[in-house]
N, C-alpha and C positions, 0 to 999 in steps of 0.2 A: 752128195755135198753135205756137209755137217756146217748147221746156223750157230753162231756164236752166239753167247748168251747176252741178254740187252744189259747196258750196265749204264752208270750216269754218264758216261762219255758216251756210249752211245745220245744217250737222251738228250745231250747237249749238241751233241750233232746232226741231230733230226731238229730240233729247234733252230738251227742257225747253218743251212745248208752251204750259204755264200760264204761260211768262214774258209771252206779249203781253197785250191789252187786247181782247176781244170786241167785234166789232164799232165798232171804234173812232173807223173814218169817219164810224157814222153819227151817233155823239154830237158828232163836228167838228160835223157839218153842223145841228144841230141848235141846238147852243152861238152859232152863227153867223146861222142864225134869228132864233132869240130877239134876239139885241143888234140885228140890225136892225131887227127890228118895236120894239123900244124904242128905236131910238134913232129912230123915226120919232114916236113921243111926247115923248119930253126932246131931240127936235133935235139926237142927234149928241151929248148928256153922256154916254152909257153909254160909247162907243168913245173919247170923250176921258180915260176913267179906265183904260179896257184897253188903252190903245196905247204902244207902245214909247216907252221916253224917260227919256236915259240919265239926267238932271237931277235926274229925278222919283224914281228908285232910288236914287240915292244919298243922296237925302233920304228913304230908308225906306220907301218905296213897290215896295217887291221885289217884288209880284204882277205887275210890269210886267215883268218878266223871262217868264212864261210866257202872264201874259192874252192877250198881243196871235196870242193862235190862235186864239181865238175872235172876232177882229175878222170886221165880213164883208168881202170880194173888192170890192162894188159899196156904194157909200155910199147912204143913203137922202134924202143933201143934193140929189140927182141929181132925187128925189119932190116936193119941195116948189118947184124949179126948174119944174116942170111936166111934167117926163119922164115922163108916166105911164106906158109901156112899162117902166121899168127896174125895176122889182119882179117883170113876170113875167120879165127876163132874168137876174133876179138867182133865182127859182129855178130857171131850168131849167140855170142854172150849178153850179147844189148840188146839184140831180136828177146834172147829169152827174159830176159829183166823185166824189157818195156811189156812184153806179156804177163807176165806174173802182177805188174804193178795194174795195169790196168784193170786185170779182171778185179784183182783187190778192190780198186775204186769201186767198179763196176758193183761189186758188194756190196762193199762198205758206203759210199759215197765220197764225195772227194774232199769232205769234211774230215773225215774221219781218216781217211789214207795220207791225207794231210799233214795230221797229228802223228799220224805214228812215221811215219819220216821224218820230221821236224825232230818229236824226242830221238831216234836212230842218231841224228844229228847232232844233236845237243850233247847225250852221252858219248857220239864217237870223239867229239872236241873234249870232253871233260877227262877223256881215257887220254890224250893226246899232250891236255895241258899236266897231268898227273904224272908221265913217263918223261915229259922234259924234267920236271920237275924232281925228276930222280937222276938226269942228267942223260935219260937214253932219246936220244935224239932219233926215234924211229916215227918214220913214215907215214900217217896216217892216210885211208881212203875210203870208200862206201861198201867195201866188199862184205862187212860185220853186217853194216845195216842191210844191203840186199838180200844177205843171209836170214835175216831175223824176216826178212818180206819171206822169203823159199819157206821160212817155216811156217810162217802165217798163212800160206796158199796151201801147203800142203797140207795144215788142220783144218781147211775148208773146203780142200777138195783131195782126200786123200787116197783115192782110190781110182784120178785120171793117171792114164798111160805114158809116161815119154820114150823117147829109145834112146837109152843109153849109149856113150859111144855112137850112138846111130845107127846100131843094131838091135842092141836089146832090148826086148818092150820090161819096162818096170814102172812099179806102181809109185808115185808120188814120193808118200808116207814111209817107205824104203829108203828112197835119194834121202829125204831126211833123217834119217834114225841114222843112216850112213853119214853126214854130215858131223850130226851129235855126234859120234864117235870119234871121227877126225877132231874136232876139236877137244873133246875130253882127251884125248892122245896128247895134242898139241899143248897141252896145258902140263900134264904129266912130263912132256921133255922140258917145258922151259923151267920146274919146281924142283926137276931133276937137274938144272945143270945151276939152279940159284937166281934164276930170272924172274920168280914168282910175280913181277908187276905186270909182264907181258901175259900173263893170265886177262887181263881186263881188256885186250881186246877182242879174242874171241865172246868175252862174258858181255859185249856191247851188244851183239844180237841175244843171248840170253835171255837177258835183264830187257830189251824192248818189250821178245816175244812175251814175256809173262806179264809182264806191266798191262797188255795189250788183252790178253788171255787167260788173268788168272781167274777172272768168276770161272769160265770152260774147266780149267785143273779142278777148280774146288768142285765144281758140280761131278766131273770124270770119278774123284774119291768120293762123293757120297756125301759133301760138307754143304755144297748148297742145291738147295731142292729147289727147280726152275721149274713152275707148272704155269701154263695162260689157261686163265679162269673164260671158259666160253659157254652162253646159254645153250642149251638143250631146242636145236631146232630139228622141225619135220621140213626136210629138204624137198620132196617131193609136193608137200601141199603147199609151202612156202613158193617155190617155181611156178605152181600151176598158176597161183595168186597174182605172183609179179607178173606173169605173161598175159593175165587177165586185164590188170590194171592199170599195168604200165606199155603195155606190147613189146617188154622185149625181159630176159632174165637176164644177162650181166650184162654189166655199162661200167666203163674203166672211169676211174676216179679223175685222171689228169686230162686223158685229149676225150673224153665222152662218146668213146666208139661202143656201139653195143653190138649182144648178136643176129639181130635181128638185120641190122644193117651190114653189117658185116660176117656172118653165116661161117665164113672161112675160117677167122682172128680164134686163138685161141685166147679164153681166159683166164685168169685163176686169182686165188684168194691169197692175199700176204699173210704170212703168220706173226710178222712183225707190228704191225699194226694193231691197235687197241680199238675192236671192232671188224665188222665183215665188210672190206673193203676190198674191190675188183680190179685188178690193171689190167691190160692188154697184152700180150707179147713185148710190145716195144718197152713198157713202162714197169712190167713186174719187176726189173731189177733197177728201175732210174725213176726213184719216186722218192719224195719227203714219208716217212715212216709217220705216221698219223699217232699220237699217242692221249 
């Protein structure tokens, strides 16, 4: 797994943990649910009333400004065409989403996983009011932003296994660079037929990911040099000392389980954190970063 580098938004997110949204993927994915098994009952009028559309706002319909995230990815017009397959690809697309989001969280904190949906958001609306505003009345949905999340998990874990297809095992960091592609493609046909504006939907995941990532870019070319300044300790006289003084060598910072009581618990030391601070198993990745 590759740590992203701490930047003021992190800093600001370690400071104010309560600003995100618990668990926020998985009420996406759930919001997202629900409208497709309804709109498999009213045929597609639930997603007709949540889908973007600039006409419909400005005749006082402003829930259309934020509904259209709980549209789903995969239509249920798809079901009634005879595709009976596409219900279970439409969840094992939200199975993988609500995965990808949470371990994010789980990273990041739900501060910060927070904010970068929120902006996904904000830019998918801003690409949406832009192409009305050219008079193309296309579509918008979260598929850019989930995308910009796929790239975000895969530079943080780029070298987990999926099976493609459901055969093939490949690595993350792949599925992405393949993605990259498809969309550089995607952009190439709509500049080749004179659509150049439709370029800014693919570039909404883009423009997240780097927003999100660019200290990582700059540090990846050589522009910024990330070094954590740590004293010079003797581990082993230091161990002998605490076992002496304290009766035990690690004690988790949040619930104060140590090894002495707990023999079993693995522990380990944050590199995030400013100072030598111990979590537990349960806490190493669900802790305020201490700065």
């Amino acid at each position: 797994m590759r740590r992203s580098v701490d930047t003021w938004l992190d800093r600001f997110c370690y400071k104010h943990p309560r600003f995100g949204i618990p668990g926020l993927m998985k009420y996406i994915v759930i919001l997202q649910a629900v409208v497709y098994v309804m709109d498999i009952f009213s045929h597609g009028t639930l997603s007709a009333l949540l889908m973007f559309d600039a006409g419909s706002i400005l005749h006082g319909q402003i829930w259309r400004v934020i509904s259209f995230v709980a549209l789903p990815l995969s239509s249920s017009a798809s079901f009634f065409a005879g595709n009976l397959s596409a219900p279970l690809f439409f969840i094992l697309s939200l199975y993988f989403y609500w995965f990808i989001g949470t371990t994010l969280e789980r990273e990041w904190g739900s501060a910060k996983f927070t904010v970068f949906y929120a902006v996904g958001t904000l830019l998918t609306l801003a690409s949406g009011l832009a192409l009305s505003a050219w008079g193309l009345g296309f579509t918008i949905n979260m598929y850019y932003v989930n995308m910009s999340m796929f790239f975000a998990f895969a530079t943080l874990y780029p070298d987990l296994q999926v099976l493609f297809f459901f055969i093939i095992p490949v690595k993350v960091k792949w599925l992405a660079w393949l993605d990259a592609a498809l969309f550089a493609i995607d952009c190439a046909n709509y500049l080749a037929n004179g659509l150049w504006m439709l370029c800014l939907l693919p570039l909404v995941a883009v423009v997240n990911y780097v927003i999100f990532f660019w200290s990582d870019i700059m540090e990846r070319f050589g522009r910024v040099k990330y070094q954590t300044s740590r004293q010079t300790v003797n581990f082993k006289k230091a161990t002998k000392q605490a076992r002496e003084q304290k009766g035990y060598i690690h004690k988790c910072a949040v619930c104060g389980k140590t090894d002495t009581d707990y023999p079993d618990e693995e522990f380990r030391y944050c590199s995030k954190c400013n100072g030598y601070y111990c979590y537990c198993s349960e806490h190493i990745h669900n802790h305020v970063h201490i700065q």
